[in-house]
N, C-alpha and C positions, 0 to 999 in steps of 0.2 A: 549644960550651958557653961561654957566658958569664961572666969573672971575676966574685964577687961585689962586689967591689971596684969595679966598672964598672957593676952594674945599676942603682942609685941614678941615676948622670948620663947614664944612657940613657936611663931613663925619662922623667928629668927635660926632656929636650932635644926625645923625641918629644910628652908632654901639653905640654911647655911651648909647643914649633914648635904645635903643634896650636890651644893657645887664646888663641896672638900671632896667628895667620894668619886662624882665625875672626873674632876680635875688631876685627880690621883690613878685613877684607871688609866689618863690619858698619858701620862710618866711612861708608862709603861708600850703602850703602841704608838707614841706621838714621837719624829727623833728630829724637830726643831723646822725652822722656816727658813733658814740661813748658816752660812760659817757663821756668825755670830756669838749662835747660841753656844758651839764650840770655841771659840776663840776666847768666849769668859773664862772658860775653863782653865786659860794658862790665867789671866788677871786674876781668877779668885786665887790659884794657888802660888802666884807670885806674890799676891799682897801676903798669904800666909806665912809663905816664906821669909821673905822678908822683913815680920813682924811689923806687921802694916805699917811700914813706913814707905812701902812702893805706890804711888800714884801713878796712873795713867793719863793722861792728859789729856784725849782726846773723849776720854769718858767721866764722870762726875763719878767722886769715889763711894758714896754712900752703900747702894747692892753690893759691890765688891767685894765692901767692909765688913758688913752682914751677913755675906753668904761664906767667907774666908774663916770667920768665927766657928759659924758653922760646920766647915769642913773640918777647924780643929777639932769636934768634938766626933765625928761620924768617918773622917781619914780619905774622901773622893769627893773631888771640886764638884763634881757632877752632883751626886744627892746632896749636898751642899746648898748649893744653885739652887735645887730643886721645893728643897723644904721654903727657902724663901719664897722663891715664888709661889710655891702653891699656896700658902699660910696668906702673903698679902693677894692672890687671887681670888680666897673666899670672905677675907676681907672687906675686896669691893663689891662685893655680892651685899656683906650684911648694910655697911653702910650706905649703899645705894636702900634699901628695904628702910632705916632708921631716919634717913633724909625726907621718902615721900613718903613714908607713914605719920612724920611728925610735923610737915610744912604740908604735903598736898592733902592725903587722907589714907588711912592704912589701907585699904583697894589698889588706891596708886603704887604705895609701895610692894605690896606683894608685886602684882604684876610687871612692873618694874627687875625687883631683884628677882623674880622669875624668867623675864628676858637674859638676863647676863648668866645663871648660871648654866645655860646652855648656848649663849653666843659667839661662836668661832672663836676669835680674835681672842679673849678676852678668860674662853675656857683655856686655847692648845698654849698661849702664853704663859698661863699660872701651870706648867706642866714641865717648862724647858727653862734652863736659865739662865734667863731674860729679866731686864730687869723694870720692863714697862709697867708689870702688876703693880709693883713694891710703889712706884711714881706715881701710877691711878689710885690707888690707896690714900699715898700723902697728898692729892690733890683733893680728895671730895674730904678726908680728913678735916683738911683746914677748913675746906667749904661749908662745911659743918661744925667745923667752931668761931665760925667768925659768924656767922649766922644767928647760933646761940649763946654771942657775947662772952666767948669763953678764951679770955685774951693769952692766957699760958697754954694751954692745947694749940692754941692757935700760931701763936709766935712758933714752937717745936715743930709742926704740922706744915707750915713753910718752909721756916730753915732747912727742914730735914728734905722736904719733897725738890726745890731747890737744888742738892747735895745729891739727889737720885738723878733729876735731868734738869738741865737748866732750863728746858721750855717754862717754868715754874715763872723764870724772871721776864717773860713774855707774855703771858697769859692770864695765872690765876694773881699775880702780885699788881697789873695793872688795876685788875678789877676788885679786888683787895685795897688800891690807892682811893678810886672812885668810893667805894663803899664808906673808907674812912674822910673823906674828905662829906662827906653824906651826913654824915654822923657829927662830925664837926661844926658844921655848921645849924643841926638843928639842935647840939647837943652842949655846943660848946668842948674847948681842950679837955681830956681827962686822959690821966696814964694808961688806964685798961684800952681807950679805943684808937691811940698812936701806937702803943709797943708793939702789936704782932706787924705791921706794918713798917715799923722805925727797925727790927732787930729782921725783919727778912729783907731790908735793902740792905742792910749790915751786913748781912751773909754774902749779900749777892755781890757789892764791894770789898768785902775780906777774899771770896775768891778767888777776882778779877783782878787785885793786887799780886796774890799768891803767884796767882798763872805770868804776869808781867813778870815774875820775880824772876820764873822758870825759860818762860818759853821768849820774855821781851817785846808783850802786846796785851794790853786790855781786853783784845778780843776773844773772849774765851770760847766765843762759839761762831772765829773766822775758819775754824778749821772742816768743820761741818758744812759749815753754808755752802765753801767754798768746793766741798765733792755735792753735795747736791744741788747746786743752783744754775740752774740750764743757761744763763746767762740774757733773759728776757722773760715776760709775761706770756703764757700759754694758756689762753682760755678753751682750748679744745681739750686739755689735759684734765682742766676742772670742771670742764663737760661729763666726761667718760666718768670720772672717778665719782661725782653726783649723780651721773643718771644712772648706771653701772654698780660700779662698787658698793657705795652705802648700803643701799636697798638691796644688792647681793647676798652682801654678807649680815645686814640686822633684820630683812623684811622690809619690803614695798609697804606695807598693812603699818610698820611700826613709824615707819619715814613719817607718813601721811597721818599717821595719829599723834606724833609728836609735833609739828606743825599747828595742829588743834591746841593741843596742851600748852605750849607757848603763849597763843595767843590769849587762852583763860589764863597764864598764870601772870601775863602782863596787866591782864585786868582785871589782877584780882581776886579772882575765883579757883579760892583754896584754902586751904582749914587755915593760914598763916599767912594771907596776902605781903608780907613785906616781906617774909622771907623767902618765901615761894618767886618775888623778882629779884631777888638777892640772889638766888639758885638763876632764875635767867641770865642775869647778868654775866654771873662764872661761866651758866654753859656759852652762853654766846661769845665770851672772849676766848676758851679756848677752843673753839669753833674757828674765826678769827682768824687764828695763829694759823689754825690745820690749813684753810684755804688758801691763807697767805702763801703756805708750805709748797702747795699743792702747784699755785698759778707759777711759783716761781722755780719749781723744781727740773729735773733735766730729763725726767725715766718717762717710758710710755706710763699711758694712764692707769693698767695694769698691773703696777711694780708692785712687788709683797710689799716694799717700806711704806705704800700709803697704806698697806692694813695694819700696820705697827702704827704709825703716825695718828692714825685715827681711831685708834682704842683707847685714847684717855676721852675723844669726845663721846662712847657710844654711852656711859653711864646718864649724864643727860640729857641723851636721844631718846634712851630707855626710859627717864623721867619724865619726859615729858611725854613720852608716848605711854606710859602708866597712867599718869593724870588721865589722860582723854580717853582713853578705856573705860575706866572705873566709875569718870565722871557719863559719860555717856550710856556705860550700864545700867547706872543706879536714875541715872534720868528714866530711863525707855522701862527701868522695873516700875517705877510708880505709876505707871498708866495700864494698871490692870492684868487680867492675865495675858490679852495679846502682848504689851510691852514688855513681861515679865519673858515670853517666846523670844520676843525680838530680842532684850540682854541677852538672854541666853543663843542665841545665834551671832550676836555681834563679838559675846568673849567667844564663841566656837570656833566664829572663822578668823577671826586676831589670834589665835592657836594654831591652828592649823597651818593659817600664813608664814608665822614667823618660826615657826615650829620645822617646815617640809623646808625652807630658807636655811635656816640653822644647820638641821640635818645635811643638805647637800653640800655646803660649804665647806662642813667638820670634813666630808667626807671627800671633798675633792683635795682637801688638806693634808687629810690623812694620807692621803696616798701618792699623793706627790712626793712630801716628807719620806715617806721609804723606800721608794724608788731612789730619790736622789741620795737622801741621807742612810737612811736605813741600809742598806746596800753596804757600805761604810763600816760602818758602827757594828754590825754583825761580824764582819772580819775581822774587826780588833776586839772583837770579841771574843772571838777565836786565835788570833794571835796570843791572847792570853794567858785563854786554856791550854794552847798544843804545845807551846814554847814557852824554852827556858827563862825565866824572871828576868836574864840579861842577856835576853838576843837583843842583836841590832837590826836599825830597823831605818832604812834612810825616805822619807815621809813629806806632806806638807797635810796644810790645810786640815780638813778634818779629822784623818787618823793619827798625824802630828800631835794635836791638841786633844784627843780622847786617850791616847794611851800615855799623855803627860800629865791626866787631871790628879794622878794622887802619886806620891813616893814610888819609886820604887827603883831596882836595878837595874832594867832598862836603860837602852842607849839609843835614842832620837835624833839621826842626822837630820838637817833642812836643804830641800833642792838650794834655797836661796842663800843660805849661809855658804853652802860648799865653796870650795872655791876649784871646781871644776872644770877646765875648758868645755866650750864649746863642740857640742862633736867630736872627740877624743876618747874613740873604744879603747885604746887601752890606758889612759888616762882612769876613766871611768874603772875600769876593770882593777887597776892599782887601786882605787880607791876603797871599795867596796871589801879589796880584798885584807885591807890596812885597817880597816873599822870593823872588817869581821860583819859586816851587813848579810844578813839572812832572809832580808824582807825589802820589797824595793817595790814602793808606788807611784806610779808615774803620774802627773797628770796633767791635762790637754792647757789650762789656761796659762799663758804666754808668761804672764807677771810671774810665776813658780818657780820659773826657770829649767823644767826638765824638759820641757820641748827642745828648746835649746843645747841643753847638754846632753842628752839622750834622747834624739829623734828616732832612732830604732827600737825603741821600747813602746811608741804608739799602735801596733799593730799586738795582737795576743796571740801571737806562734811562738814556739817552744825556738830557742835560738840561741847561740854560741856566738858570747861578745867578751872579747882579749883572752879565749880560753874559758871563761865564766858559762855553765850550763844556765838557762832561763828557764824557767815554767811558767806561761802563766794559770794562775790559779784565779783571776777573779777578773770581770769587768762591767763596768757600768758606761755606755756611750754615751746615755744623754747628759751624764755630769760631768764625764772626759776624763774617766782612771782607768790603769789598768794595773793590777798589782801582780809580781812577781815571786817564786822563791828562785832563792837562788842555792843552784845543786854545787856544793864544793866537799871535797874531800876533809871532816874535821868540822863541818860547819853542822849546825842543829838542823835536826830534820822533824815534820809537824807530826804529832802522836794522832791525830785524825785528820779525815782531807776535809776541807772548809766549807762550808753549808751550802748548799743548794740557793737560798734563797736572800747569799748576799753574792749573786752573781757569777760565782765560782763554775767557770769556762771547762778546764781541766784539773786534774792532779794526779801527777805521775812521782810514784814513790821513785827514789834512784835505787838504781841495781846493786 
C-alpha cells in the first residue's frame, strides 16, 4: 500500500518519465509544423550573438532568451530550442497532474496529465523549437498560484508568461483582474492579492512602451492581427475548426467529457469548489481568446496555426475532461460489482477513444512533417557531412536557417538579399561564380525571389546556364524545391551522393 503522502510524486515521476521520454524520441523523427520552427533558429542565435541585446519584435523575447542561453552552453540553436521546449513540454504535463490532483481529485489529475502526455499538439511542440510549450507552462503556472494564494510565484508566472506570448495580456491577466477584483471585495485591499496583478499590467505597459519607443505604436500585437485577420467574422471557419479540429486532434470522448466536468466544476463538485471555478474561469477566458482568434482569422478552418493556437486551451479541456472521467468512474464503482464493470468500460472506452484519436493525429503529423520538412533537413544534413566547412551555399527558407543555426565557416547567400536581376543567365552565372556557390536551392514560393531570378531552375534536368553545369540532386514538389550542385572547375565536389530519402533525383559525379 502506498503512503498517501507518496502518490502525488509517484505519479508525478511515472506521467512525467513518460512525456520527457515520448517527447524526446519525437526530436528525433518529428522535423517541425512550419518555417517557423526553423526560422527561431536564426532569433536564438542572433540573440546569442548579439549578447542578447537583439529583440525581435514581432515575437515576445522570453524562449529566445532562454533557448540562446542555452545554445551558449551546447553550441547549435537547434538543441538549444529543443531542450527548452521539451523541459517546459513535460512541465505542462506535471502541472496539469498537480492542478487536478489538488482542486478536482487525484483520478482527475492522473487522467488529465495522461491525456497531454500523448496529445499531438502539445507532445510534437515540446520536440521542435517552438516556443508555445514554454507559454503553456507560464500560463497554468500562474493559474496555479493564484489559486493557491501564492502572490510571488504568481506576479513571476505572468510577467514571465506574458514576455513568452503576449496572448497572456488577453487572456489569463483578464481573468487574473476578475479574480482579484473577487477577492477584493470579499477580502477587502491587501498587497499579496493586488501585486501579481498590479506588476503583470506593469509588464504588459513597460512593453508596450518599449515597443512605441522602437517601432512608434502601442500596438504591440497590430502586427500579428494584422497577417492574420481575414478582415470580418467567419462563423463557418469556427464551425470546422469545433466540429473537426478539436475533437480530431484531443478525442470526440474527451470534448464530451470535458463539457460534463465544467459543468460539476461550476457547481461545485470538486475536492476545492472555489478553486476548481477559479480553474473554469482561466479555462474559459483563454477559450475566449482562441474563438475570438478563430471567428476573426483569415485561413481555412484547417490551418496548422489553429492547432498551435489552440494548445494552450487543450490543458483545460484535458481538466475538465479528467474530472468527469474519474468522477463518473468512482460514481458507477460504488454501485456494486455491475457498476464496478461499467467504471471499468467507461475508463476502457475514454482510452481507446482518445488514445486511437491521439495516435492518428501524431501520425498524420509525423509524416507530413518529413515529407515537407524532413526532405530538407536531411540534405543539409548532408551538406554538412560531404562538404567543406566553407562551401557556399545560395539558400532561403529552411536550409537557409538550419545550416545557420550554430557557428561556423560556412557562407549562406539569400534569394532575397541577392541583388540579382530578374532572369539574367549570366547575371546569375557571374554571381554564383563570384561567391564560389556550390550548392543552389531553388524554391517555387513567389515571396523567395528565385522564381523570379531563376525560373530555369524549376524544372530538375541536368542543364548548362552562362556556362555553369547543374545537377540536380534533390526534390521535393509538394513544398516547391529543387536543389542543385553546381559542377565548376575548382569548386568542392560532395564525398557521398545525397540520401535517397531526402528526395535526391540524381547524382552525377563530374568527369
Amino acid at each position: 500500500m502506498i503512503a498517501p503522502s507518496r502518490r502525488l510524486p509517484l505519479a508525478a515521476v511515472l506521467l512525467g518519465g513518460l512525456a520527457l521520454l515520448w517527447r524526446w524520441r519525437l526530436t528525433a523523427i518529428y522535423f517541425g509544423s512550419e518555417e517557423e520552427d526553423y526560422g527561431n533558429l536564426g532569433l536564438i542565435l542572433g540573440t546569442l550573438q548579439s549578447g542578447f541585446r537583439y529583440v525581435e519584435t514581432e515575437h515576445m523575447p522570453l524562449f529566445t532568451a532562454l533557448a540562446a542561453a542555452v545554445t551558449g552552453l551546447v553550441g547549435d540553436a537547434e538543441v538549444g530550442g529543443e531542450i527548452v521546449a521539451l523541459i517546459s513540454g513535460t512541465a505542462v504535463v506535471l502541472l496539469t497532474l498537480l492542478i487536478g490532483w489538488r482542486w478536482l481529485s487525484p483520478a482527475a489529475g492522473v487522467v488529465a496529465a495522461a491525456l497531454l502526455v500523448s496529445q499531438p499538439e502539445l507532445a510534437l511542440y515540446s520536440a521542435t523549437p517552438l516556443r508555445i510549450t514554454t507559454y503553456v507552462a507560464f500560463v497554468l503556472l500562474a493559474v496555479w498560484a493564484l489559486g493557491e494564494r501564492r502572490p510571488i510565484l504568481a506576479t513571476i508566472a505572468l510577467s514571465l508568461g506574458f514576455l513568452t506570448r503576449f496572448d497572456l495580456a488577453f487572456s489569463i491577466l483578464p481573468a487574473a483582474a476578475l479574480l482579484t477584483a473577487w477577492r477584493l471585495r470579499s477580502e477587502g485591499p491587501r498587497p499579496s492579492i493586488l501585486a501579481p496583478l498590479a506588476v503583470g499590467a506593469a509588464t504588459v505597459l513597460g512593453w508596450a512602451a518599449w515597443y512605441r519607443s522602437h517601432l512608434g505604436t502601442w500596438r504591440f500585437w497590430g502586427g500579428v492581427a494584422e497577417r492574420n485577420e481575414g478582415g470580418g467574422i467567419d462563423l463557418g471557419t469556427l464551425g470546422g475548426f469545433l466540429g473537426t479540429i478539436v475533437p480530431g486532434h484531443v478525442g470526440h470522448a474527451a470534448v464530451l467529457a470535458a463539457a460534463v466536468g465544467a459543468v460539476w466544476m461550476l457547481r461545485g463538485r470538486a475536492a476545492d469548489p472555489e478553486r476548481a471555478r477559479w480553474l473554469l474561469l482561466a479555462g474559459s477566458s483563454v477559450t475566449g481568446l482562441l474563438v475570438t482568434t478563430v471567428i476573426l482569422s483569415s485561413y481555412d478552418w484547417n490551418h496548422n496555426l489553429y492547432w498551435k493556437w489552440m494548445s494552450t486551451s487543450v490543458p483545460f479541456l484535458a481538466l475538465g475532461a479528467g474530472h468527469a472521467v474519474a468522477e463518473g468512474a468512482t460514481a458507477l464503482g460504488g454501485r456494486g460489482r455491475g457498476g464496478r464493470w461499467a467504471a471499468v468500460a467507461l475508463l476502457a472506452g475514454f482510452a481507446l477513444q482518445t488514445g486511437w484519436a491521439h495516435h492518428r493525429e501524431t501520425r498524420a503529423q509525423l509524416d507530413r512533417s518529413d515529407q515537407w520538412y524532413g526532405t530538407q533537413v536531411r540534405l543539409m544534413r548532408w551538406v554538412e557531412a560531404s562538404f567543406p566547412p566553407d562551401v557556399g551555399v545560395l539558400a532561403d527558407l529552411i536550409p537557409a536557417t538550419y545550416l545557420s543555426r550554430k557557428t561556423s565557416a560556412r557562407r549562406v547567400s539569400l534569394w532575397r538579399q541577392s541583388e540579382l536581376p530578374p532572369g539574367d543567365v549570366d547575371a546569375f552565372a557571374a554571381f554564383v561564380r563570384a561567391e564560389r556557390i556550390s550548392l543552389v536551392f531553388w524554391f517555387r514560393e513567389e515571396w523567395v525571389g528565385a522564381q523570379l531570378r531563376a525560373p530555369w531552375l524549376a524544372e530538375p534536368e541536368p542543364q548548362v546556364v552562362g556556362g555553369l553545369r547543374l545537377l540536380p540532386i534533390a526534390a521535393e514538389p509538394g513544398y516547391g524545391f529543387v536543389a542543385w550542385q553546381v559542377i565548376e572547375p575548382g569548386f568542392p565536389d560532395a564525398t557521398s551522393p545525397p540520401p535517397a530519402d531526402a528526395g535526391a533525383t540524381a547524382f552525377v559525379r563530374p568527369p
